[in-house]
Residue, then its C-alpha position, 0 to 999 in steps of 0.5 A: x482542488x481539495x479531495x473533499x471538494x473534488x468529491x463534491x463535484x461533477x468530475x467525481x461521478x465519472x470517477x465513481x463509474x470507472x472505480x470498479x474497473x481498478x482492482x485495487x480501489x473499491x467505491x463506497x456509496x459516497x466515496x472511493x478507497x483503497x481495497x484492503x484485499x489488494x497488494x496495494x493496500x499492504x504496500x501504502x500501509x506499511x511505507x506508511x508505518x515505516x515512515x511514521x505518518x498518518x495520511x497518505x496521498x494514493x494517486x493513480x494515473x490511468x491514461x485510458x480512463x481517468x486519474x484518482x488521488x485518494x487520501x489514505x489514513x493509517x490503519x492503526x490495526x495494520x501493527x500485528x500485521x507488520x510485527x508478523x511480517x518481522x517475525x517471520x523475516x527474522x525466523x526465515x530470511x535472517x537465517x538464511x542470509x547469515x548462512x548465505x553470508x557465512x558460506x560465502x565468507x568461508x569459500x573466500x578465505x580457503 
């Protein structure tokens, strides 16, 4: 069964009514999608940019309530954020690991 036409159905009112009880997807009027406030979000988006895609299936399995699969679209936007996430990689961690490396290297040879 399609997203769209599982949407469409009886099942997705059940779904709809458990949707607040999962932190990491919020319900519009017409549809679940994924919080963009929640770690989550973060994580798919930048697996997705990393992978070069444009859609992502979400799928959330959740024993005591119901299963979910949402397709997720790349937000397009999310690039400053990853070029940020980068930068900040590079001038904090980079450092520190080459110096890291650096010391290790140096304690081996004496």
């Amino acid at each position: 069964m399609m997203l769209k036409d599982f949407m469409a159905s009886d099942k997705a009112t059940n779904v709809m009514k458990n949707v607040p009880a999962m932190p990491y997807i919020k319900a519009t009027k017409l549809r679940a999608v994924m919080n963009p406030n929640h770690c989550y979000f973060h994580q798919v988006q930048c697996q997705m940019h990393l992978a070069g895609v444009s859609h992502a299936l979400f799928y959330v399995l959740d024993t005591c309530v119901t299963s979910i699969c949402l397709e997720v679209e790349r937000n397009e936007s999310y690039n400053a954020t990853i070029a940020s996430a980068v930068q900040f990689c590079k001038n904090h961690f980079l450092p520190h690991l080459l110096e890291l490396s650096n010391t290790g290297a140096s304690s081996s040879s004496t």
